[in-house]
Backbone as numpy.savetxt, mean C-alpha at the origin, in Angstrom:
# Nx Ny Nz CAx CAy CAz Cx Cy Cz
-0.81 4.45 -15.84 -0.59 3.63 -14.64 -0.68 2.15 -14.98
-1.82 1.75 -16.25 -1.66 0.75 -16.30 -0.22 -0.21 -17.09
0.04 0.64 -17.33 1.69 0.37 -18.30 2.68 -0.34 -16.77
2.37 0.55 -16.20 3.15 -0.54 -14.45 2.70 -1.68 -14.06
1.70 -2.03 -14.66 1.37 -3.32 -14.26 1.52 -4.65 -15.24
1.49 -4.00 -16.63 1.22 -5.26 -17.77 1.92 -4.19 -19.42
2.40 -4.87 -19.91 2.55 -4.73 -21.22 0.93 -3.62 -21.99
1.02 -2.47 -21.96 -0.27 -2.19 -22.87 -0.12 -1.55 -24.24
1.16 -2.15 -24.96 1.08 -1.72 -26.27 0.10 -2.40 -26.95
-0.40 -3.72 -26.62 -1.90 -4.27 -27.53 -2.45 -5.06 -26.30
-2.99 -4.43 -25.21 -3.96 -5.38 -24.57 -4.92 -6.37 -24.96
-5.47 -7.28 -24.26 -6.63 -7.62 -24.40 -7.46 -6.97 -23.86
-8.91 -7.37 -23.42 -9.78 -6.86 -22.69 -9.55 -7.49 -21.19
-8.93 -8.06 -21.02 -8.80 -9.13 -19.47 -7.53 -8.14 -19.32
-6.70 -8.36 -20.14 -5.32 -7.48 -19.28 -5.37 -5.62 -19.09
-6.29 -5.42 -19.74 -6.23 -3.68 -19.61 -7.21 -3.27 -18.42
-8.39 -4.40 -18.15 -9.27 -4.36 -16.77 -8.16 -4.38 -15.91
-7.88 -5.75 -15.97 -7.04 -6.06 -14.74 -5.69 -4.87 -14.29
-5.02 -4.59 -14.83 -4.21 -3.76 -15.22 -4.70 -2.15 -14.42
-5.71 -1.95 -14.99 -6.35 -0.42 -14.50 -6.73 -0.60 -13.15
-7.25 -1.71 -12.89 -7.80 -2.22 -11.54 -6.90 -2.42 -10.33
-5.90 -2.71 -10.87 -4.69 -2.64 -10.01 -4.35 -1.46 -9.59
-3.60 -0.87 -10.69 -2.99 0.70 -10.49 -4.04 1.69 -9.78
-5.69 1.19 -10.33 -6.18 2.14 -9.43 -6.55 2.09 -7.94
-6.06 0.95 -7.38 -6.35 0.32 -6.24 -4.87 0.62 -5.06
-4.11 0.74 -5.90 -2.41 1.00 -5.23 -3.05 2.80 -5.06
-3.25 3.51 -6.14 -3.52 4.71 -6.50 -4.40 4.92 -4.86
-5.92 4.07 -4.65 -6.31 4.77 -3.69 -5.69 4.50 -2.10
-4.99 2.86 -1.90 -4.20 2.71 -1.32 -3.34 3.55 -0.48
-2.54 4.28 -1.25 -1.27 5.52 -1.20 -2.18 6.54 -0.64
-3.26 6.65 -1.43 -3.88 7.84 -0.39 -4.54 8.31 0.25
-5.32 6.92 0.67 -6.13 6.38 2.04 -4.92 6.50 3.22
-3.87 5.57 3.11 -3.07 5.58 4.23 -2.18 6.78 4.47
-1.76 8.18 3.70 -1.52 9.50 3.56 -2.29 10.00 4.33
-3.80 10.04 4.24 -4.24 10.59 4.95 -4.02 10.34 6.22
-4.41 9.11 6.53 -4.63 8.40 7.82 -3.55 8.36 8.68
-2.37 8.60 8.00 -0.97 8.91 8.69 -1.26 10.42 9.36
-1.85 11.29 9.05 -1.98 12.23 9.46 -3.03 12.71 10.34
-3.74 11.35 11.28 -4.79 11.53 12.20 -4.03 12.37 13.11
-5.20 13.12 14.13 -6.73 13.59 13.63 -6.66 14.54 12.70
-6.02 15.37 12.01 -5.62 16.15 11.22 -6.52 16.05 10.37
-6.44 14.96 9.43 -7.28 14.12 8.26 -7.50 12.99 8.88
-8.70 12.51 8.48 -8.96 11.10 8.88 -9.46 10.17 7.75
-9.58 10.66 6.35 -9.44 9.33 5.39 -10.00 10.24 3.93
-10.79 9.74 3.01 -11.00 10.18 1.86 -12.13 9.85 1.54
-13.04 11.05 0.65 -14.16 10.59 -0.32 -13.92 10.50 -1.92
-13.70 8.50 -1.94 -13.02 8.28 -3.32 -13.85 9.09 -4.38
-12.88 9.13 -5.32 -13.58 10.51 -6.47 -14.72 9.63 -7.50
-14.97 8.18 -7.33 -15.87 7.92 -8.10 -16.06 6.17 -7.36
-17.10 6.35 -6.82 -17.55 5.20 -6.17 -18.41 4.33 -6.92
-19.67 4.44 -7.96 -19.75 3.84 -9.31 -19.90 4.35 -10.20
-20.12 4.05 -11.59 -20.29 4.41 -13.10 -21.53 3.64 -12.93
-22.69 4.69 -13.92 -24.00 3.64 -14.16 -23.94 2.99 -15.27
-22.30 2.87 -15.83 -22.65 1.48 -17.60 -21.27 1.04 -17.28
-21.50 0.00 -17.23 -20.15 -1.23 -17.18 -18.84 -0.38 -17.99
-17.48 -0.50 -17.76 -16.75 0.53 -18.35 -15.22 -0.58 -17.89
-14.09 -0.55 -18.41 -12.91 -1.27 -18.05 -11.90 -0.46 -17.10
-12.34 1.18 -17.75 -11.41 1.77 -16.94 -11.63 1.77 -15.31
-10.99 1.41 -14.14 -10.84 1.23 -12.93 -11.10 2.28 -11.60
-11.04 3.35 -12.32 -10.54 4.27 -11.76 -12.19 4.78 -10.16
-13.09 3.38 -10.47 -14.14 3.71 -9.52 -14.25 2.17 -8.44
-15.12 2.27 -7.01 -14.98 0.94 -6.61 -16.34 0.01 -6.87
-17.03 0.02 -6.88 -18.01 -0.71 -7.64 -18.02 -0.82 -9.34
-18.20 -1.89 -9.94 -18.56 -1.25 -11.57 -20.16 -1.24 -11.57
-20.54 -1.16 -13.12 -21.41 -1.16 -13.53 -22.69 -1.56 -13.03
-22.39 -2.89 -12.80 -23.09 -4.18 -12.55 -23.51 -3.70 -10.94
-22.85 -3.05 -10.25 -22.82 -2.87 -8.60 -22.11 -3.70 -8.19
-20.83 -4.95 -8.66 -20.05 -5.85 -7.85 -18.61 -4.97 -7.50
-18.41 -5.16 -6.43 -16.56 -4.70 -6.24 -15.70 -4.69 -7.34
-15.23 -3.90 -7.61 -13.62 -4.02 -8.45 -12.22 -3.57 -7.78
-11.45 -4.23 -7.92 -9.83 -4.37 -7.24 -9.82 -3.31 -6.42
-10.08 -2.22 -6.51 -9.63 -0.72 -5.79 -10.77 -0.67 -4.69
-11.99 -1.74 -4.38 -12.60 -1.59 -3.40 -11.80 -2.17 -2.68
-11.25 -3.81 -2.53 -10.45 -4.06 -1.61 -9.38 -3.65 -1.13
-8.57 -3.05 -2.48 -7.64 -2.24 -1.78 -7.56 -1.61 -0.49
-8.86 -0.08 -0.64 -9.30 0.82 0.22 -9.63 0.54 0.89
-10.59 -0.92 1.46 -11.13 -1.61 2.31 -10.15 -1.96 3.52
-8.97 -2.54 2.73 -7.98 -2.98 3.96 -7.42 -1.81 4.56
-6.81 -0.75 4.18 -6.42 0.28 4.65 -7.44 1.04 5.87
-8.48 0.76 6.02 -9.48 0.64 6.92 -9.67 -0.45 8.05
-8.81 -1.40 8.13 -9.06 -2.96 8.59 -8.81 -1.97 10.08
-9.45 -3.09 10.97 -9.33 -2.77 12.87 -7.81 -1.79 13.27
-6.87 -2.43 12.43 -5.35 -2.38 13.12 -4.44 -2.31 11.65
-4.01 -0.92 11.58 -3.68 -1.46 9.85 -2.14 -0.97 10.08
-1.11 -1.73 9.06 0.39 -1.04 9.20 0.27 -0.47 7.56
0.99 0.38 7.39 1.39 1.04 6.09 2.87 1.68 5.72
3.32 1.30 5.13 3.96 1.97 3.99 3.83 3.74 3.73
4.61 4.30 4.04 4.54 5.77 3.72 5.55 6.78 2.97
5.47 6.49 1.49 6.53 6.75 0.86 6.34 7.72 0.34
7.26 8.54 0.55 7.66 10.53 0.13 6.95 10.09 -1.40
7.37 9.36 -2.15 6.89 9.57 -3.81 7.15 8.09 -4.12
6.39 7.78 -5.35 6.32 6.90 -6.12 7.13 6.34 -7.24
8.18 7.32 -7.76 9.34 7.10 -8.72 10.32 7.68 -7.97
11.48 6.57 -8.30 12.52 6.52 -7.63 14.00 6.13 -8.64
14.78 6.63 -8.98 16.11 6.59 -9.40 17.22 5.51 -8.61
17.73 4.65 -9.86 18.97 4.03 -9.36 19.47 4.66 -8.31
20.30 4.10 -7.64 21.28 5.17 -6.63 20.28 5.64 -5.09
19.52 6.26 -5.93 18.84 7.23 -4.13 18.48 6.49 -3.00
18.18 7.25 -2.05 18.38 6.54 -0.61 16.73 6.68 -0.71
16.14 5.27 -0.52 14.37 5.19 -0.39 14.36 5.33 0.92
14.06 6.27 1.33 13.27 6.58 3.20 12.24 5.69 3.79
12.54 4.80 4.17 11.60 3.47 4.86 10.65 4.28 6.07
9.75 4.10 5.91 8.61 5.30 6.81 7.57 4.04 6.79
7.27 3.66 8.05 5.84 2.98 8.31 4.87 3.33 9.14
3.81 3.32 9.32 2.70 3.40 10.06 1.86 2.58 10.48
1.31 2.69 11.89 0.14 1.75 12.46 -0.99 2.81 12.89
-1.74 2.15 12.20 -3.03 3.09 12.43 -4.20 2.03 13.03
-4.34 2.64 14.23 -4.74 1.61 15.35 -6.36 2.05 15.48
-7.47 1.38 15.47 -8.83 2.01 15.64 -9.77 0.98 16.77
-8.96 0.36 17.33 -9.51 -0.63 18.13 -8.32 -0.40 19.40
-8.80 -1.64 20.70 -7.97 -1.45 21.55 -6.65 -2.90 21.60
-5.66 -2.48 20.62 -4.22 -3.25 19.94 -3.16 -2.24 20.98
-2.92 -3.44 22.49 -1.96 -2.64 22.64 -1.13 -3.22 22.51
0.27 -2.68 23.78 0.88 -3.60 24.15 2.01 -3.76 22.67
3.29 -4.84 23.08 4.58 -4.86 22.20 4.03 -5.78 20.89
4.64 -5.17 19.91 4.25 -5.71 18.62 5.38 -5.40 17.92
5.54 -6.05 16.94 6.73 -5.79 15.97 6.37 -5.36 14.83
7.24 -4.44 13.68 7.06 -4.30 12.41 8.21 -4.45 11.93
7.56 -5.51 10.41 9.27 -5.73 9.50 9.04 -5.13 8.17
9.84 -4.55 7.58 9.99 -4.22 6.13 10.54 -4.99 5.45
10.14 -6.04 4.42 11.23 -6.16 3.41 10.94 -5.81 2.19
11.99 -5.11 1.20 12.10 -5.38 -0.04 12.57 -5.85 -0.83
12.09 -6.56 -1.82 12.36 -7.40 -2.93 12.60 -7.02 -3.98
13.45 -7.67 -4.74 13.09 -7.70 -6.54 12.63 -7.92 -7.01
12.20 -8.08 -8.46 10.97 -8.72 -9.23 11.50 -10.14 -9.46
12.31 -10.48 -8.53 12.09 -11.89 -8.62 12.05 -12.32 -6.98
11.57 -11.46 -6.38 11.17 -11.90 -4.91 12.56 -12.24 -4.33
13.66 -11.93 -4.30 15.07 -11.74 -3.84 14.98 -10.74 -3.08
15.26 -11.17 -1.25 15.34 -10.28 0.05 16.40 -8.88 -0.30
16.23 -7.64 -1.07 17.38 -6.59 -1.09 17.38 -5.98 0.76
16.33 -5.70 1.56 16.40 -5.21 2.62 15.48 -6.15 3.49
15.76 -5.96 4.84 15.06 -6.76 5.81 15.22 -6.50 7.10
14.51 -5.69 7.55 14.36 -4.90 9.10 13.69 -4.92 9.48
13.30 -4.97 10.69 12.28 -4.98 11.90 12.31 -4.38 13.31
11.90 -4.11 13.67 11.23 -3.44 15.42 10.44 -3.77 16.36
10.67 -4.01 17.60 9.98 -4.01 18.39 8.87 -2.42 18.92
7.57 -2.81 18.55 7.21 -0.93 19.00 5.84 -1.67 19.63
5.45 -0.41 20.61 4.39 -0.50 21.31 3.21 0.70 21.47
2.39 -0.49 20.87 1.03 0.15 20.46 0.18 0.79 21.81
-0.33 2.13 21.19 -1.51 2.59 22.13 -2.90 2.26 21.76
-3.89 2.47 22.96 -5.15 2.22 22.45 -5.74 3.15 21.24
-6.96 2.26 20.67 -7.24 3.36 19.75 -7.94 4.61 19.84
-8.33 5.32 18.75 -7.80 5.73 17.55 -6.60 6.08 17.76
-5.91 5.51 17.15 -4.21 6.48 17.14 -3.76 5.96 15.82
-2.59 6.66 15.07 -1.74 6.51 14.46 -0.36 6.73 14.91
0.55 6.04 14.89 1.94 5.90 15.35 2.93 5.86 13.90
3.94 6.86 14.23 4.97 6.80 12.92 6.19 5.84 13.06
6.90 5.10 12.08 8.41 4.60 12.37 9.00 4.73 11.33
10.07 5.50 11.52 11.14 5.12 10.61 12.18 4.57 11.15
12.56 3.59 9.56 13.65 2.34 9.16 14.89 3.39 8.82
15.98 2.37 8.59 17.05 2.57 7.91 16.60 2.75 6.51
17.16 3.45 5.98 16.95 4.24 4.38 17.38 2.54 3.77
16.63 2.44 2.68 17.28 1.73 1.91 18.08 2.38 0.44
19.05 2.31 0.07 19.70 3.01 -1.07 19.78 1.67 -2.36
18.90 2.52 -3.02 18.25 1.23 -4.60 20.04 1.24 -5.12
19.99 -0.04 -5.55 21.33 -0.41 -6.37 21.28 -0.05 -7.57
22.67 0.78 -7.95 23.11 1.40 -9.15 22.32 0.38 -10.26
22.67 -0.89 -9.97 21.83 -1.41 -11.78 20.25 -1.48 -11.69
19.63 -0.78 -10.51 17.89 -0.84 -10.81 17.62 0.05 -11.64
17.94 0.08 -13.27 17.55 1.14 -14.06 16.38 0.32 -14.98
15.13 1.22 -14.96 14.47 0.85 -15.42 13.36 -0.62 -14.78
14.24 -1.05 -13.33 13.31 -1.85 -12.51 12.87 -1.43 -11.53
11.77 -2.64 -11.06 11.23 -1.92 -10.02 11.60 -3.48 -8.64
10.58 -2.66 -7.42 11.12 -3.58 -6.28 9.66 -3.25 -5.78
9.00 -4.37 -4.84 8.10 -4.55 -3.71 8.90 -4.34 -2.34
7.83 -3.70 -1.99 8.11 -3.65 -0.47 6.66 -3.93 0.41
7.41 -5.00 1.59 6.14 -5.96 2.26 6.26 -5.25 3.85
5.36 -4.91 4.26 5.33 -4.40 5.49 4.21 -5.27 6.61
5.00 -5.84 7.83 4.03 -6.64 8.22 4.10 -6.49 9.86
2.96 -6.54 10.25 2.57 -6.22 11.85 2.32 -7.13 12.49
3.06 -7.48 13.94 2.87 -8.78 14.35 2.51 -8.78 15.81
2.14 -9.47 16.21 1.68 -9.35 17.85 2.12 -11.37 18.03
3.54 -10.94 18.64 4.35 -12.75 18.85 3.96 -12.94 17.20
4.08 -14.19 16.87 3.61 -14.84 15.79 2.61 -14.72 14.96
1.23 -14.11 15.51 0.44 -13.98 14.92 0.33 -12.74 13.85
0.13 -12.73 12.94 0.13 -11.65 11.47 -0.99 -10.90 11.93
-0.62 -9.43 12.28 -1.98 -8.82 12.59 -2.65 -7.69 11.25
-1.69 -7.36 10.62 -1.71 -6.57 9.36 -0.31 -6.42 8.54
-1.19 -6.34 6.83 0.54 -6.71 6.28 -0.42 -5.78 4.93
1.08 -5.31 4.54 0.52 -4.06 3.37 1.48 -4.42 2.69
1.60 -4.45 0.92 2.42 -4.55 0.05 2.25 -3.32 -0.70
Protein backbone atom coordinates (compact mmCIF):
# COMPACT_ATOMS: atom_id res chain seq x y z
CA UNK A 1 0.00 0.00 0.00
CA UNK A 2 2.76 2.03 0.68
CA UNK A 3 4.09 1.84 -3.00
CA UNK A 4 0.64 4.16 -3.70
CA UNK A 5 1.81 6.72 -1.96
CA UNK A 6 5.75 7.25 -2.54
CA UNK A 7 8.46 5.59 -4.51
CA UNK A 8 9.56 2.46 -2.02
CA UNK A 9 12.23 0.89 -4.01
CA UNK A 10 14.88 2.64 -1.38
CA UNK A 11 12.97 4.62 1.21
CA UNK A 12 14.13 6.62 3.81
CA UNK A 13 12.90 6.35 7.25
CA UNK A 14 10.61 9.68 6.88
CA UNK A 15 9.18 8.41 3.54
CA UNK A 16 8.26 4.70 4.43
CA UNK A 17 6.49 6.20 7.96
CA UNK A 18 4.84 8.63 6.14
CA UNK A 19 3.90 6.47 3.31
CA UNK A 20 2.44 3.51 5.61
CA UNK A 21 0.66 6.17 7.58
CA UNK A 22 -1.17 7.28 4.83
CA UNK A 23 -2.27 4.09 3.12
CA UNK A 24 -3.16 2.96 6.48
CA UNK A 25 -5.36 5.79 7.24
CA UNK A 26 -7.28 5.75 3.59
CA UNK A 27 -7.26 1.77 4.49
CA UNK A 28 -9.32 2.58 7.78
CA UNK A 29 -11.13 5.47 6.15
CA UNK A 30 -12.81 3.05 3.34
CA UNK A 31 -13.91 1.04 6.10
CA UNK A 32 -15.17 3.15 8.76
CA UNK A 33 -17.45 4.86 6.18
CA UNK A 34 -18.57 1.06 4.59
CA UNK A 35 -19.71 0.39 7.55
CA UNK A 36 -21.46 3.44 8.46
CA UNK A 37 -23.13 3.49 5.05
CA UNK A 38 -24.85 0.61 6.25
CA UNK A 39 -26.56 2.10 9.53
CA UNK A 40 -28.24 0.59 11.75
CA UNK A 41 -27.19 -2.60 10.23
CA UNK A 42 -23.44 -1.87 11.25
CA UNK A 43 -22.59 1.08 12.96
CA UNK A 44 -18.67 1.43 12.71
CA UNK A 45 -15.46 -0.71 13.56
CA UNK A 46 -13.03 -2.05 16.24
CA UNK A 47 -9.67 -0.92 14.50
CA UNK A 48 -7.50 -4.17 14.47
CA UNK A 49 -4.64 -2.48 16.34
CA UNK A 50 -5.09 0.66 18.33
CA UNK A 51 -1.32 0.67 19.84
CA UNK A 52 2.04 -1.26 19.63
CA UNK A 53 3.98 -1.13 23.05
CA UNK A 54 7.65 -0.29 21.02
CA UNK A 55 7.79 2.53 18.60
CA UNK A 56 7.57 0.66 15.07
CA UNK A 57 7.22 2.65 11.33
CA UNK A 58 4.82 0.31 10.13
CA UNK A 59 1.25 2.29 10.35
CA UNK A 60 -0.98 -0.11 10.34
CA UNK A 61 -2.14 1.03 14.29
CA UNK A 62 -3.62 4.60 15.64
CA UNK A 63 -1.51 5.60 18.38
CA UNK A 64 2.38 4.66 18.14
CA UNK A 65 4.67 3.71 20.55
CA UNK A 66 5.20 6.78 22.34
CA UNK A 67 1.07 7.00 22.87
CA UNK A 68 0.95 10.20 20.25
CA UNK A 69 -1.61 9.90 17.16
CA UNK A 70 -0.40 8.64 13.86
CA UNK A 71 -2.08 9.61 10.38
CA UNK A 72 -4.78 6.75 10.53
CA UNK A 73 -6.08 8.25 13.90
CA UNK A 74 -7.21 11.32 12.10
CA UNK A 75 -8.25 9.72 9.34
CA UNK A 76 -10.88 7.50 11.41
CA UNK A 77 -11.55 10.41 13.57
CA UNK A 78 -13.15 12.46 10.79
CA UNK A 79 -15.26 9.76 9.45
CA UNK A 80 -16.89 10.07 12.90
CA UNK A 81 -17.17 14.06 12.75
CA UNK A 82 -21.10 15.41 13.86
CA UNK A 83 -22.22 15.35 10.02
CA UNK A 84 -19.89 13.41 7.75
CA UNK A 85 -20.22 13.01 3.64
CA UNK A 86 -18.33 10.01 2.09
CA UNK A 87 -17.24 8.52 -0.83
CA UNK A 88 -18.49 4.93 -1.38
CA UNK A 89 -16.62 3.09 -3.87
CA UNK A 90 -17.54 -0.63 -5.06
CA UNK A 91 -13.46 -1.20 -5.10
CA UNK A 92 -10.27 0.42 -5.04
CA UNK A 93 -8.54 -0.54 -8.51
CA UNK A 94 -9.93 0.57 -11.42
CA UNK A 95 -9.01 0.07 -15.29
CA UNK A 96 -8.67 2.62 -18.13
CA UNK A 97 -12.00 2.68 -19.84
CA UNK A 98 -14.58 1.53 -16.91
CA UNK A 99 -17.44 3.41 -15.79
CA UNK A 100 -16.39 4.53 -11.84
CA UNK A 101 -19.96 4.47 -10.03
CA UNK A 102 -20.03 7.87 -8.12
CA UNK A 103 -21.91 6.70 -4.77
CA UNK A 104 -21.90 9.25 -1.80
CA UNK A 105 -23.06 9.32 1.62
CA UNK A 106 -24.17 11.57 4.58
CA UNK A 107 -24.02 10.14 7.70
CA UNK A 108 -25.83 12.48 9.93
CA UNK A 109 -25.46 11.98 14.00
CA UNK A 110 -26.64 15.30 15.10
CA UNK A 111 -29.75 17.38 14.26
CA UNK A 112 -28.34 18.68 10.23
CA UNK A 113 -31.44 19.22 8.56
CA UNK A 114 -33.01 20.82 6.05
CA UNK A 115 -31.47 21.49 2.02
CA UNK A 116 -27.84 20.97 1.63
CA UNK A 117 -25.86 20.22 -1.33
CA UNK A 118 -23.22 17.58 -2.32
CA UNK A 119 -20.46 17.98 -5.09
CA UNK A 120 -18.08 15.39 -6.43
CA UNK A 121 -15.12 16.29 -8.21
CA UNK A 122 -12.42 14.36 -9.73
CA UNK A 123 -9.11 15.21 -10.58
CA UNK A 124 -5.85 14.23 -12.02
CA UNK A 125 -2.61 14.09 -10.48
CA UNK A 126 -2.23 17.32 -11.52
CA UNK A 127 -5.43 18.63 -9.89
CA UNK A 128 -7.21 19.08 -13.49
CA UNK A 129 -11.33 19.14 -12.97
CA UNK A 130 -12.03 15.40 -15.14
CA UNK A 131 -15.72 15.40 -13.42
CA UNK A 132 -17.82 17.92 -11.50
CA UNK A 133 -21.37 17.34 -10.14
CA UNK A 134 -23.49 18.32 -7.56
CA UNK A 135 -27.06 18.09 -5.81
CA UNK A 136 -29.33 19.62 -4.01
CA UNK A 137 -30.49 16.82 -1.12
CA UNK A 138 -32.21 17.10 2.10
CA UNK A 139 -31.04 16.00 5.25
CA UNK A 140 -32.97 14.19 8.11
CA UNK A 141 -32.45 14.45 11.73
CA UNK A 142 -30.00 12.30 13.27
CA UNK A 143 -28.76 9.27 13.43
CA UNK A 144 -29.33 8.62 9.84
CA UNK A 145 -27.36 7.76 6.89
CA UNK A 146 -28.65 8.85 3.45
CA UNK A 147 -27.34 7.31 0.02
CA UNK A 148 -26.68 9.35 -3.50
CA UNK A 149 -25.79 8.38 -6.52
CA UNK A 150 -23.92 10.58 -9.30
CA UNK A 151 -23.51 10.10 -12.88
CA UNK A 152 -20.89 7.27 -13.45
CA UNK A 153 -17.78 8.73 -14.30
CA UNK A 154 -15.98 6.60 -17.24
CA UNK A 155 -11.84 6.91 -16.54
CA UNK A 156 -10.21 7.96 -19.94
CA UNK A 157 -8.68 5.38 -22.19
CA UNK A 158 -5.02 6.98 -21.50
CA UNK A 159 -5.36 6.57 -17.44
CA UNK A 160 -3.05 3.54 -17.71
CA UNK A 161 -1.13 3.14 -14.96
CA UNK A 162 -2.57 6.65 -13.30
CA UNK A 163 -4.42 7.49 -10.78
CA UNK A 164 -7.20 10.38 -9.96
CA UNK A 165 -8.63 12.04 -6.52
CA UNK A 166 -11.91 12.38 -5.88
CA UNK A 167 -13.19 15.40 -3.44
CA UNK A 168 -16.55 15.07 -1.99
CA UNK A 169 -17.97 18.07 -0.22
CA UNK A 170 -21.16 18.91 1.93
CA UNK A 171 -22.56 22.21 2.08
CA UNK A 172 -25.32 23.94 3.93
CA UNK A 173 -25.50 27.61 1.45
CA UNK A 174 -21.81 28.42 1.54
CA UNK A 175 -20.73 27.12 4.48
CA UNK A 176 -18.37 23.69 4.15
CA UNK A 177 -20.02 21.35 6.49
CA UNK A 178 -17.95 18.09 5.63
CA UNK A 179 -15.52 17.24 2.82
CA UNK A 180 -13.83 13.72 2.32
CA UNK A 181 -10.99 13.09 -0.21
Amino acid sequence: RASHIDDMSNPSLESISEATQVGAGEFYQIFSEGFQSNYPVTTGLMPWVFKRPWPTVAAIHLLDGFGQPSAPYYFLKRTYEPVHVALLPERLLWKAGENFPVKAAVFNAKEATGKHSISVKIMDARFNKLYDKSMEVELDSGPSTKLFDFEGFVIPKYFKAKYFFVLVELKNGKNLVSRSV
